[in-house]
C-alpha positions, 0 to 999 in steps of 0.5 A, a space after each residue: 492349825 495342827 494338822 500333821 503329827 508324827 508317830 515313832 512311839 517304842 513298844 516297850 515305852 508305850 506299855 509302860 507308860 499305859 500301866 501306869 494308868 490304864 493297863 496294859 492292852 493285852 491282845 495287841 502288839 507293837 504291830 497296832 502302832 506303825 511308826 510314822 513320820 506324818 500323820 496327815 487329814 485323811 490317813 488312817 492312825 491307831 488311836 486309843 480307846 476304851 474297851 471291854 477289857 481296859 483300853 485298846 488301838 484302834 485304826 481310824 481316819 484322821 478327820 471327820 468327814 465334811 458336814 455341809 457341802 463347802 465344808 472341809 474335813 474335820 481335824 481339830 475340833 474346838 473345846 471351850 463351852 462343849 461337853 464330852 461325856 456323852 461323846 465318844 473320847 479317845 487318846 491320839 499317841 503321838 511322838 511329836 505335832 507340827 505347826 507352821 508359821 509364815 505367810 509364804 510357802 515353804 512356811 517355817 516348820 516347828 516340831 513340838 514333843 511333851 518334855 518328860 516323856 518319851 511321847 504324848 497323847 492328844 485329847 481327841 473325839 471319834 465317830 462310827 465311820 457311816 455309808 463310805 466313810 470309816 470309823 474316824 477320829 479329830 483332835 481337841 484343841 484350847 486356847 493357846 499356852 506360853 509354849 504355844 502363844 508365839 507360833 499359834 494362836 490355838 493348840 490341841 489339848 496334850 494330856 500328860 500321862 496321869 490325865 490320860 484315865 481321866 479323860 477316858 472316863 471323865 473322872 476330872 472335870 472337862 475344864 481341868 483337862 482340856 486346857 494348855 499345859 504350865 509352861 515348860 510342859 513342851 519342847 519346840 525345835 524349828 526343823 525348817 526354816 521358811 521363807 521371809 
């Protein structure tokens, strides 16, 4: 499942894409969003939240840590039949996700962007960071859509930028959010090819 994304999100863009819906942050800068070619389990991402004065980026781990002793880290975190409201929601910009498929390795690579947008925001839940562990965020996921169905059979939840204030302040209902976007609503291009 989704576990690697990619960051190249341009200032200007991403304040524009904000006011539309949340207002501009007015005490950060492009530096509060690195670029990055692949965000991964463990490293540390902006990720986007509400403050006191509207919204802000925040750097956080990506997963939470284990729950149990054979457990791994938490980087997706399934939806259906939960609710959010008492639960900290956050907004993970991203200019593309990846999922692989395949059995062998090296696996087919595909690389998934929001059509329309210059960039996307994942449905995502943080936590406090505790003792050793920071502060640290996982992404939502659904059950799959017709762009998501032939390559996975679960996807994170992609909010379009109108859904973006909703899902901060659950403004819409839960189940109007976190679901699969209509087809059409991603591109997918195959950036390597696999292994038979």
């Amino acid at each position: 499942m989704c576990n690697e994304y990619e960051r190249h999100i341009r200032w200007a863009e991403y304040c524009r894409m904000l006011d539309l819906s949340l207002g501009i942050p007015t005490r950060q800068s492009e530096l509060d969003l690195p670029p990055s070619d692949d965000v991964r389990i463990n490293k540390t991402a902006p990720v986007m939240r509400e403050a006191d004065d509207g919204i802000e980026l925040v750097p956080m781990n990506f997963s939470f840590p284990p729950s149990g002793a054979r457990g791994g880290p938490v980087f997706n975190f399934r939806s259906e039949g939960r609710q959010f409201d008492t639960t900290n929601r956050c907004l993970i910009p991203a200019s593309a996700f990846v999922e692989f498929t395949g059995k062998k390795y090296p696996k087919t690579k595909h690389r998934f962007t929001l059509n329309g947008a210059p960039f996307m925001a994942i449905a995502g839940i943080w936590r406090e960071g505790h003792g050793n562990h920071p502060p640290a965020f996982t992404k939502l996921t659904t059950a799959p859509g017709a762009d998501m169905e032939p390559y996975h059979n679960r996807q994170i939840v992609v909010l379009r930028p109108e859904d973006w204030s909703a899902w901060l302040h659950l403004t819409k209902p839960e189940d109007e959010l976190l679901r699969p976007l209509a087809a059409g609503g991603r591109v997918v291009q195959t950036v390597r090819e696999g292994r038979a």
